[in-house]
C-alpha positions in Angstrom: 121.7 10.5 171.0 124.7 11.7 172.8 126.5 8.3 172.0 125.8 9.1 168.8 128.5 12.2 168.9 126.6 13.8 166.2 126.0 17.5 166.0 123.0 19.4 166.7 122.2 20.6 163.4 122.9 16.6 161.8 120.6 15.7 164.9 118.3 18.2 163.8 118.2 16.9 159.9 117.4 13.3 161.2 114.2 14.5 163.3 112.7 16.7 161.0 113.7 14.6 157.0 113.6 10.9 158.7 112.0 10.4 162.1 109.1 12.5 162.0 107.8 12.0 158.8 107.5 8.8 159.5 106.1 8.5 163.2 103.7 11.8 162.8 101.2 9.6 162.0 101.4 7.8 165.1 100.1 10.1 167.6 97.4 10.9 165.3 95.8 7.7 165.7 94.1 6.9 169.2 95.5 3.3 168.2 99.0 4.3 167.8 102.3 2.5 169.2 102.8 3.7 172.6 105.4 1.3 174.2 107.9 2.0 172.0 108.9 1.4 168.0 110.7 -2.0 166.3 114.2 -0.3 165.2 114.6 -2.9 162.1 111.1 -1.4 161.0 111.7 2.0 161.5 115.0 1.9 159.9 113.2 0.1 156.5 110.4 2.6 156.9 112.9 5.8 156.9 114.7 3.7 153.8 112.0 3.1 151.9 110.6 7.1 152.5 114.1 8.2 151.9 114.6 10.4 148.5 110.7 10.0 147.2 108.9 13.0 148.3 110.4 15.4 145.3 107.6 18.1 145.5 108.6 19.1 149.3 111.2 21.2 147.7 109.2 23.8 147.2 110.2 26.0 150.4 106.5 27.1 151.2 105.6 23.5 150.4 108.6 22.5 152.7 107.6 24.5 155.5 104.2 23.4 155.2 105.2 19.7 155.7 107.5 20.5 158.4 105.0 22.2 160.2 102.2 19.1 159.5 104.9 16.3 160.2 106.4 18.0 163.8 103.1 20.4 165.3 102.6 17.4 167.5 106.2 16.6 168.4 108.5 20.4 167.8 107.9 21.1 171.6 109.8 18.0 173.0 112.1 17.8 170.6 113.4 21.7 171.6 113.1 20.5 174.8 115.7 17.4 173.9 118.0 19.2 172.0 118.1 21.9 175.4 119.4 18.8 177.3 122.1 17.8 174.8 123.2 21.6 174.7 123.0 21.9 178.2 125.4 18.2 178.3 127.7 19.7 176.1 128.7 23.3 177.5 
């Protein structure tokens, strides 16, 4: 992600409106991808996600969804995103 040269808060838009709403439903499942995730099919699963979900714009709706699509995943992220910070200063 550093490679990347992105900001935090674009970094922070890409985990919470692409990446975890579409690998929530990974961990889930006890049958879920462990070793890691095909880019070309996560890339056409964030496309074909991307701009459908209309009714998430609802901000207790939103926050709802963010809560349901990260509860699993919020604590590493922060933990991530300490690393990069900590990187950067």
């Amino acid at each position: 992600m550093r490679k990347t040269k992105l900001p935090l808060d674009k970094l922070d838009l890409i985990y919470f409106e692409e990446i975890a709403p579409v690998l929530h439903g990974n961990l889930d499942s006890t049958a879920g991808e462990w070793s890691g995730f095909d880019q070309d099919w996560l890339e056409h699963e964030i496309s074909r996600r991307s701009g459908k979900i209309t009714i998430w714009k609802t901000p207790w709706l939103n926050k709802m969804r963010m809560y349901w699509v990260t509860r699993t995943t919020i604590n590493d992220w922060q933990k991530l995103r300490q690393m990069l910070l900590e990187r950067i200063e």
